[in-house]
N, C-alpha and C positions, 0 to 999 in steps of 0.2 A: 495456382495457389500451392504453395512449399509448406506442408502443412509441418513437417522437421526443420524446417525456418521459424516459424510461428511459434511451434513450441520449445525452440529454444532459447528463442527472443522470450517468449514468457516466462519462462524458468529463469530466466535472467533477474529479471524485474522481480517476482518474488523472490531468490535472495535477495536481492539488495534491500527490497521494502522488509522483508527480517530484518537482515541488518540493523538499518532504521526502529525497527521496532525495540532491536534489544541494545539499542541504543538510549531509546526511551526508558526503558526499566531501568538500567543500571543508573542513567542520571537520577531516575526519580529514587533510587536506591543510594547514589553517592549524596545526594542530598541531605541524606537522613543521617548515614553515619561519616562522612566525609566532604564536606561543604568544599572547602578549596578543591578538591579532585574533582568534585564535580562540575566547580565552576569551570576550571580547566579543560576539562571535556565540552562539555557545552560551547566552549568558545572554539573548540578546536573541531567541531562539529560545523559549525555555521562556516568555516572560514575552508574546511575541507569540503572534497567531493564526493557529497553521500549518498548523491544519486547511483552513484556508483558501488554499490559496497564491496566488491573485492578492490578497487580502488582507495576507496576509504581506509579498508582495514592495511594494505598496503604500509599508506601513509600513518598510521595508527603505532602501527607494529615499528616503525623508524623513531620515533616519539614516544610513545609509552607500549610497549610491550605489555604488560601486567593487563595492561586495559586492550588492548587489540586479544589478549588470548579470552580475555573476560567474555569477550561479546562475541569471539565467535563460538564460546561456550554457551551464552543465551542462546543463542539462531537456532543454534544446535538442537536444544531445549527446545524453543519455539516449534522449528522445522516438524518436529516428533511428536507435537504436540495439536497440532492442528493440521496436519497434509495429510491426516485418514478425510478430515470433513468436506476439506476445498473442493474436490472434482463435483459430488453432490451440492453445496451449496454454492461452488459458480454458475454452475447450470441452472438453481434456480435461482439463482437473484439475477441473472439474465433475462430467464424466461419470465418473471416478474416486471422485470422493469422494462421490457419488449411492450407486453401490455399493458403498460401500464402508458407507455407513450401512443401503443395506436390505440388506446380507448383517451387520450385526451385527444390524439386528430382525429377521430370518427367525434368526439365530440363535439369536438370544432366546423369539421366540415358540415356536419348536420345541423347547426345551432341554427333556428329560426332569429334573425331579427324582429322583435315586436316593433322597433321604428315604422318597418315598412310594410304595406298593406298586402294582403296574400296574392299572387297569380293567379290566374285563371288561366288552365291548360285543355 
């Protein structure tokens, strides 16, 4: 286990799901005071790669600059705003949903059928 693979494979994925995120905001912000740019954005979202987001913004920054410096101004924003919380609440909503799965298989493996009449051991 390359645990410096892992967590840079992870670090990966949270940029780009920022990304994503402040991607969300500004559309939901172009919306309001700038309809066409947003519609813009929104198309050039679905048709680009956002899984990716240094990719994305790549492609972003070739096409609208104004708007590629915009979001990676959000992330930024984001980033700074929520990575004191992440390390504490991965860990628990991990160890929450750990248990919360093996108390539905211990529930399951133990669940009596009342169909069937008891054993005698």
């Amino acid at each position: 286990m390359d645990l410096a693979l892992i967590a840079k494979a992870t670090t990966k994925t949270l940029i780009s799901y920022l990304t994503y995120q402040a991607v969300r905001v500004i559309l939901a912000q172009l919306y309001e005071t700038d309809p066409p740019t947003g519609l813009w954005l929104n198309q050039f979202s679905t048709t680009s790669a956002i899984q990716d987001g240094e990719v994305y913004l790549q492609e972003l920054m070739i096409q609208r600059r104004e708007l590629a410096l915009r979001v990676m101004t959000v992330r930024a924003h984001l980033a700074d705003e929520v990575a004191e919380f992440l390390p504490e609440m991965t860990k628990a909503g991990i160890q929450e949903a750990n248990r919360h799965h093996q108390l539905a298989y211990l529930q399951r493996i133990t669940a009596l059928d009342p169909s069937q009449p008891p054993t005698d051991s």
